[in-house]
N, C-alpha and C positions, 0 to 999 in steps of 0.2 A: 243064629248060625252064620259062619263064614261062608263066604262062595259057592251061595245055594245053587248055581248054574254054572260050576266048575268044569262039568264034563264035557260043555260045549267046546270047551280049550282043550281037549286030549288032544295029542300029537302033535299042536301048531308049535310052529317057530318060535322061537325064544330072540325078541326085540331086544337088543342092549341097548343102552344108551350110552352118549358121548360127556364126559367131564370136563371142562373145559378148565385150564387156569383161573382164579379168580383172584383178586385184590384180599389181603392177608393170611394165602394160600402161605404155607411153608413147605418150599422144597429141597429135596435131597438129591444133591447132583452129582454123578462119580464121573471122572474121565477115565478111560485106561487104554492103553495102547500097548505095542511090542514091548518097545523101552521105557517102561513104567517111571524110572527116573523125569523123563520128556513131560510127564502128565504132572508133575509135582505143582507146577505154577497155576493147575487148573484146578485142582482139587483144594476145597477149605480143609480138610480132613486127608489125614495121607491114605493111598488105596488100600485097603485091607485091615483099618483101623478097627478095632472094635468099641463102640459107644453104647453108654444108655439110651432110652428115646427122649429123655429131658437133655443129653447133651446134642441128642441130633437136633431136638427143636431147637435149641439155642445155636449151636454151627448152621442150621437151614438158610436158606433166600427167603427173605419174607417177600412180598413181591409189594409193591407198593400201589396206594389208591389208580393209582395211573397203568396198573399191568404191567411193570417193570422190574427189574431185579440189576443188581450192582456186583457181574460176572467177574471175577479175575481176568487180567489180561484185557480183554475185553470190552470191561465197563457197562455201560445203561443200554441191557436189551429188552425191547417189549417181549410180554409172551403175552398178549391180548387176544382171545379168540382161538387159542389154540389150545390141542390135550396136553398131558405130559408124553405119551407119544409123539406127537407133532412137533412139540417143541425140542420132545429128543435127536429126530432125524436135523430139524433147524439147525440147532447147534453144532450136531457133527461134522452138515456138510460147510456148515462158516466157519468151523478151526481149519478144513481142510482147503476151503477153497483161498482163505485166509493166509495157509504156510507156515498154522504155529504146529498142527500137528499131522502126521501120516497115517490114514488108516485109523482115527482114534475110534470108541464104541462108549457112547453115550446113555446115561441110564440116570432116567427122571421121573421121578416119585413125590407124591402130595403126603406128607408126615404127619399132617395136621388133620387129617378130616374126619369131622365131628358131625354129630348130629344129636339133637334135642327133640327128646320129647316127654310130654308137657299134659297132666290134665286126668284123668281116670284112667291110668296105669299101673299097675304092681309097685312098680319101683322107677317114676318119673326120675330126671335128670340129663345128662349128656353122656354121649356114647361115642366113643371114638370106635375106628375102623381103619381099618388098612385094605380093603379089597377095593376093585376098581369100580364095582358094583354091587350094592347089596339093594333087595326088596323091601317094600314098604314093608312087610310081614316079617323080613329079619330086622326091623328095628322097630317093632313093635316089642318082638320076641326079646329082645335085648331089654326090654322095659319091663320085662314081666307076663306081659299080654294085657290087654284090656281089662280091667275088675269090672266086675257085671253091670257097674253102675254107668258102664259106660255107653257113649252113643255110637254105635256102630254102620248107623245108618251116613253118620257125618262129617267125618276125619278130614280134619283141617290143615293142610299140608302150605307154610310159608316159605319160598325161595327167593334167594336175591342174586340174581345171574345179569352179569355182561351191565349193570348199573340197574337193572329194571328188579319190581319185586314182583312176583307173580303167586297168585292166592288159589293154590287147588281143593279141592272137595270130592273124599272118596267114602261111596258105598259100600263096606266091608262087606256087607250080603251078597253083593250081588260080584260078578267076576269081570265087570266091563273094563275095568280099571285096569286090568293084568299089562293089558299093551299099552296101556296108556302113558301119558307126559307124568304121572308121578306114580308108576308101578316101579320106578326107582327109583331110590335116594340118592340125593346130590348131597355133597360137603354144605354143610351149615344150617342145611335145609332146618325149618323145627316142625315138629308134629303137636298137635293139640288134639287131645281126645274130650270131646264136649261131655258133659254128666248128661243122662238119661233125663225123661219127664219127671218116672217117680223119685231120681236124686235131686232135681233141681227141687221137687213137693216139698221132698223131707228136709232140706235145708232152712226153712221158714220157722217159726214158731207154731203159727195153724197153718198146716200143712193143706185141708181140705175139708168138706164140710161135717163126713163124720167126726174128725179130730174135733172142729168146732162146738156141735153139738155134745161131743163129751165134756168137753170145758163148759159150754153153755148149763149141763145137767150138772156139776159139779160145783157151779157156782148158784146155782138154784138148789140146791140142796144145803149147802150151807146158809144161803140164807133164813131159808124156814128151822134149822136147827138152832140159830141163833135169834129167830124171831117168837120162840117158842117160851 
């Protein structure tokens, strides 16, 4: 069972977490101002365009190993260490403080962000997402849920943030993990759901030692029927 001590978290606060830019992040960046004309040099896409999301991944900023993006106008700015909030207010006050625009309103969005997981799930593979935050449990849900065979006790959470990779491990049983550094999903993150004792058994040819002792009596029995 899931979050057999759930109800110690009745009514407590709900901890967001922060998403930070990362290296082959793709972003979708709109300027607009009064004089929409004025915004035309800022914009890859004219404002009010309507796209697929394979032609936005293709117009996006990919942002490069180094946390940088290659702006119109502009040129080579980092966004290292900062959100797509962050980086949005960034932006608006260096067009303005800048002189290319008055007043513009800036809106920065991550297009790409996926998540894998991987392992004793319904329906393992990648799962893309557009919210700013989703739970370990909605991207479970998005997999199917766990098949029984799976280990719930040991959910193997891989993240690679800011150059570093970091290896979390969460107890589905138990509810510690709710506020915890991976009760949410970051972009890229992958989940790995390990098989159970008796799925790794049953993987084997003799699984254990009744299995054995059946073959052991099956091969004893043929032999006397053929020595006969």
């Amino acid at each position: 069972m899931y979050l057999q001590d759930v109800d110690q978290h009745d009514n407590t606060e709900i901890k967001y977490i922060k998403t930070t830019i990362q290296p082959n992040d793709i972003l979708r960046i709109n300027v607009s101002a009064l004089i929409p004309e004025s915004t035309i040099p800022y914009n890859m896409v004219a404002d009010g365009g309507s796209q697929s999301v394979e032609l936005m991944l293709l117009d996006g900023y990919l942002v490069s190993e180094n946390s940088t993006i290659n702006f119109p106008v502009l040129g080579l700015i980092s966004v290292k260490g900062m959100t797509p909030l962050e980086f949005s207010d960034f932006l608006k006050k260096k067009l303005e403080a800048e002189g290319h625009l008055k007043n513009p309103s800036v809106n920065v969005r991550i297009i790409n962000a996926k998540v894998m997981v991987l392992g004793e799930v319904n329906n393992p593979g990648t799962y893309n997402f557009t919210e700013q935050n989703i739970t370990l449990l909605q991207a479970l849900a998005n997999a199917g849920d766990l098949a029984i065979t799976g280990k719930r006790e040991d959910i193997t959470v891989i993240r690679e943030e800011d150059g570093l990779r970091k290896i979390g491990h969460v107890d589905l049983t138990s509810s510690d993990w709710l506020d915890g550094e991976f009760g949410y999903v970051k972009p890229n993150d992958v989940i790995i759901v390990n098989p159970s004792g008796p799925k790794v058994k049953s993987a084997g040819f003799i699984t254990n030692i009744p299995s054995l002792l059946s073959l052991f009596s099956i091969l004893l029995s043929t032999v006397i029927i053929i020595t006969r």
